[in-house]
Phi, psi and omega in degrees: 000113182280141194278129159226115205293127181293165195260100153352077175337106191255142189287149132265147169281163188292339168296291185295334182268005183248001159246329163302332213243332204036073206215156169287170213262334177274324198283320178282340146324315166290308171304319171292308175264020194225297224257201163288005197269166148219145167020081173223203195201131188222103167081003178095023201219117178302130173208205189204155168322119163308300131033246166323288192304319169333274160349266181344274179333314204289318183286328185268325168325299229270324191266010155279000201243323197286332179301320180289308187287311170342192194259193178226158189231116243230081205267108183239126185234151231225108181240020164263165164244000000 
């Protein structure tokens, strides 16, 4: 049975992580009191799971990526009578 040591979650501040993500500072703020992010303290300086924003980033690629391959939808509207 291979043994694997857990790893330490390591924190971001809300600056590097509205950069890692490329997003505003807010945004990831709303995510962190709202959202998936979670929480931390980086110096006594609000932050977030590293983690986490991975997770995040990783669900909105695939489900920005299922919307383009998905099907499509067609609106056609018939103005004669």
């Amino acid at each position: 049975m291979l043994h694997v040591e857990p790893t330490e979650d390591r924190a971001v501040t809300i600056a590097e992580a509205a950069k890692i993500a490329g997003r505003s500072t807010s945004w990831i703020r709303s995510n962190r009191n709202f959202g998936p992010l979670i929480p931390m303290e980086l110096d006594g300086r609000h932050a977030v799971s590293l983690d986490s924003l991975k997770r995040l980033l990783n669900k909105q690629a695939r489900e920005k990526l299922a919307v383009r391959t998905g099907s499509h939808l067609r609106l056609v509207i018939d103005n004669t009578k």
